[in-house]
C-alpha positions as CSV (number, residue, x, y, z in Angstrom):
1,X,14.2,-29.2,-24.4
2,X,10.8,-29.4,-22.4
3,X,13.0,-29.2,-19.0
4,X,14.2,-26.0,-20.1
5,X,11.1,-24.2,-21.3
6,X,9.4,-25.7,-17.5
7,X,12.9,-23.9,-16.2
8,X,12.3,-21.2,-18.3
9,X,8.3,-20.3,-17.1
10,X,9.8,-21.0,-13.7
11,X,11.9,-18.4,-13.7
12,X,9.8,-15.7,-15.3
13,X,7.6,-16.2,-12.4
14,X,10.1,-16.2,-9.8
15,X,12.0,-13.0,-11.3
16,X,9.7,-10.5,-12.1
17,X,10.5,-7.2,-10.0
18,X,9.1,-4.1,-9.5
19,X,10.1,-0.1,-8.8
20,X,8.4,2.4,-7.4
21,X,7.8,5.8,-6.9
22,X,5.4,8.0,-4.9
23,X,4.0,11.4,-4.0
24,X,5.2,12.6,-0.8
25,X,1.9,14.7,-0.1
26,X,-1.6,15.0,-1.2
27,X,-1.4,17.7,-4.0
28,X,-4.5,19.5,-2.3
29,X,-2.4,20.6,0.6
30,X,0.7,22.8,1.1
31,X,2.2,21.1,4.3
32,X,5.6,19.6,3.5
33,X,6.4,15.9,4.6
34,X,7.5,15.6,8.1
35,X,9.4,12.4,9.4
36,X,6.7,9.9,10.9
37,X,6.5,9.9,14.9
38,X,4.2,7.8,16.8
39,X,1.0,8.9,16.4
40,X,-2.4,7.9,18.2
41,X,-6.1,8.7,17.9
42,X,-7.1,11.9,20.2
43,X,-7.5,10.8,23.6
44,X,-10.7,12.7,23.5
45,X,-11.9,9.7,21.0
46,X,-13.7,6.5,22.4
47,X,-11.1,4.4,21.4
48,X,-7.9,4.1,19.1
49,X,-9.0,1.6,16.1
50,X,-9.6,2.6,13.0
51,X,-12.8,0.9,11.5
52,X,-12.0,-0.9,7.7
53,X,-14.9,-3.0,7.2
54,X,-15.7,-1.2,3.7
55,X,-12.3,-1.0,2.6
56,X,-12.9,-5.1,1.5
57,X,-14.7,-4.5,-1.7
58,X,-12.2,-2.4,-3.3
59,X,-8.6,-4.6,-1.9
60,X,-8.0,-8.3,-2.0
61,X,-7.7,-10.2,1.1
62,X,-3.7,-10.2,1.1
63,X,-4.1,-6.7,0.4
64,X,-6.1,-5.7,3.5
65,X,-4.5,-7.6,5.8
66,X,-1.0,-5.7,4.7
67,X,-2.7,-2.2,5.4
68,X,-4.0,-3.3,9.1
69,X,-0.2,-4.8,9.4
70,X,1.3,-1.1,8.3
71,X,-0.9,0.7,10.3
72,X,-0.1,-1.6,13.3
73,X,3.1,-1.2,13.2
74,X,2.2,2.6,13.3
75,X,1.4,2.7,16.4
76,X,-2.3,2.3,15.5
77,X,-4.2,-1.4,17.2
78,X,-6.6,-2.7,13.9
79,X,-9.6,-4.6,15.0
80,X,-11.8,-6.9,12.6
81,X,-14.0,-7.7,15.1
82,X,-17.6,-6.0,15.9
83,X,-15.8,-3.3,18.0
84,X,-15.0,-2.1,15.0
85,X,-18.7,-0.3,14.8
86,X,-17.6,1.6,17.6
87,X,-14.7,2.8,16.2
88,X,-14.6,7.0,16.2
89,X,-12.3,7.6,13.2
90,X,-13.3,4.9,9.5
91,X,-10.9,4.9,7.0
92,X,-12.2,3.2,3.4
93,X,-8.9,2.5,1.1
94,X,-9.4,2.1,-2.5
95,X,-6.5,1.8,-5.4
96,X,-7.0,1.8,-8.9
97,X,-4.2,0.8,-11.4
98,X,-3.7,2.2,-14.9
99,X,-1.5,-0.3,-16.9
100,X,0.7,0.8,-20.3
101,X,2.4,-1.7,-21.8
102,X,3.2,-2.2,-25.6
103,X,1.2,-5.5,-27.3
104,X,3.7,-5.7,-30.3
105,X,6.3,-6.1,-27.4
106,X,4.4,-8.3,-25.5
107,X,3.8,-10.6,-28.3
108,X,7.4,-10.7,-29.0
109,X,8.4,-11.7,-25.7
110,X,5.8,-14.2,-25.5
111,X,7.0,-15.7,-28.9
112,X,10.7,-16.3,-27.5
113,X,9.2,-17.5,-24.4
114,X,10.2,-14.4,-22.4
115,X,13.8,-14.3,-23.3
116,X,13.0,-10.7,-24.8
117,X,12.6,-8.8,-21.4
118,X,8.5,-7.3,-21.7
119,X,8.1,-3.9,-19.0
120,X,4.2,-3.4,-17.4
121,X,4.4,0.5,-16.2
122,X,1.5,1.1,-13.9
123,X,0.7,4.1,-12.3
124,X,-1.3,3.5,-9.2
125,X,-3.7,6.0,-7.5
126,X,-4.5,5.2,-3.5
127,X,-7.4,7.1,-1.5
128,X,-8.0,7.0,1.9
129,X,-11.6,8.4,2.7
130,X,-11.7,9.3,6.9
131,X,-15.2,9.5,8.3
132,X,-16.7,9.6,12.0
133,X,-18.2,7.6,13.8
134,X,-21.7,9.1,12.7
135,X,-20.2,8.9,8.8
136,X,-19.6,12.4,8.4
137,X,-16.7,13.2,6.4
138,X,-13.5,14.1,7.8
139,X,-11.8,13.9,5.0
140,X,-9.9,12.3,1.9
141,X,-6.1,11.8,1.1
142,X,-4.8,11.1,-2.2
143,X,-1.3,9.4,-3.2
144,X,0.1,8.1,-6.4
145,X,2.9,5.9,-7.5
146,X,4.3,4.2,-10.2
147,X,5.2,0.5,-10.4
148,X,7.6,-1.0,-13.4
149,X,7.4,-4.4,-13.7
150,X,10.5,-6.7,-16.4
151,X,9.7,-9.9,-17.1
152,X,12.3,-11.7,-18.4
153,X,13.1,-15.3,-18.5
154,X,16.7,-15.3,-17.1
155,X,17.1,-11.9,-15.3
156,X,20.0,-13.1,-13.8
157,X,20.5,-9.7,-12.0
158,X,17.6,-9.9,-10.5
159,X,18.3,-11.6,-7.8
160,X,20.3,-8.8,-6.1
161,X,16.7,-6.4,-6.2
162,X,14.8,-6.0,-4.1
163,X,11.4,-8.7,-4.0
164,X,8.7,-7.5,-5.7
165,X,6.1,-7.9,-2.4
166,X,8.9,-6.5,-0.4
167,X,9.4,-2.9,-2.1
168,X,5.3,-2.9,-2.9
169,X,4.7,-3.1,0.9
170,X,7.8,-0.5,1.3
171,X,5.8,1.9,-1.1
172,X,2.5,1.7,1.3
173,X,4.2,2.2,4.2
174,X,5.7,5.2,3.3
175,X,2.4,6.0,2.0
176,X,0.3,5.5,5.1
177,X,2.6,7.0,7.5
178,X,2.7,10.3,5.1
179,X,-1.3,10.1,5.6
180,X,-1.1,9.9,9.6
181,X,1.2,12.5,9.0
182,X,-0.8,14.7,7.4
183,X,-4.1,13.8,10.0
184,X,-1.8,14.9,12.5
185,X,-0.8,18.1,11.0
186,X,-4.3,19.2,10.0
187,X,-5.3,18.3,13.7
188,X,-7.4,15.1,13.3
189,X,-4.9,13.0,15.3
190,X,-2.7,14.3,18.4
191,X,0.8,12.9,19.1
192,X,1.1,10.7,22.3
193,X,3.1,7.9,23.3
194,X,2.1,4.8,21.6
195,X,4.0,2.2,23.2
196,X,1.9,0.6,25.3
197,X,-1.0,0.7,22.3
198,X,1.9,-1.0,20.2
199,X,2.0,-4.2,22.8
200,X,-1.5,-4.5,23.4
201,X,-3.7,-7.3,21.3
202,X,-7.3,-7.1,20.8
């Protein structure tokens, strides 16, 4: 009996998955979504980092690090170092989550040791705050989406959806390369190649 409840909590760790759903667009402007292209600062700009160093006190660790990943992969080279000072174009990321979920539910579930499925809905709110190098404000980009999380003991169908960390980074990607999209559109950033920026390391 007490291998099975261990098994049990186990698998309600290991099988928790997610959906989600996002804005294409900030709501404040009209421009349609565009497929991403490689995108790089202006060459008129000093350099082509962007500088997060405030962005720490409202993400985790794991979260930061996924954001300089996605905007790597961009076409854009992240720095943590001090260069970053000397950075012409600051982004500050925050996200706030609102959770719904039902208590008599969650109770339940709890009671039969998750083998009543319990759903977390969260609807999460992302802003990306641009400012120079002299901190004026360039300018401020909002997105939303929607995360459902099941927790179940033995979701055996689980296993054929897609990992929970796996679709969450999926979701910001989309979600940062709408913003570059949009920075390009309102003429913050200029399109160039980015292939050699891709290969370089700093």
């Amino acid at each position: 009996m007490i291998r099975i409840l261990i098994l049990g909590f186990f698998l309600q760790g290991c099988i928790s998955f997610s959906n989600y759903k996002f804005e294409p667009k900030s709501r404040s402007l009209d421009q349609g979504f565009v497929p991403t292209k490689s995108l790089i600062v202006d060459s008129l700009k000093k350099n082509e980092r962007f500088n997060m160093n405030h962005y720490s006190s409202f993400l985790s660790e794991q979260d930061r690090i996924e954001y300089e990943s996605i905007f790597k992969k961009a076409g854009y080279t992240i720095s943590t170092e001090s260069v970053l000072w000397d950075s012409d174009l600051r982004v500050e990321i925050e996200e706030n989550s609102d959770n719904k979920f039902s208590q008599g539910l969650m109770f339940v579930s709890a009671f039969s040791f998750a083998l009543i499925p319990f759903m977390i809905s969260s609807d999460v709110e992302v802003s990306f705050t641009f400012t120079d190098r002299n901190k004026e404000f360039v300018g401020k980009y909002t997105r939303h989406y929607s995360e459902t999380t099941w927790i179940q003991t033995l979701l055996g169908f689980a296993f054929f959806l897609p990992n929970r960390s796996e679709t969450r980074y999926e979701a910001r990607r989309e979600i940062v390369n709408s913003i570059l999209e949009e920075l390009y559109l309102v003429g913050v950033l200029s399109e160039e190649r980015a292939e050699s920026l891709k290969s370089e390391e700093y």
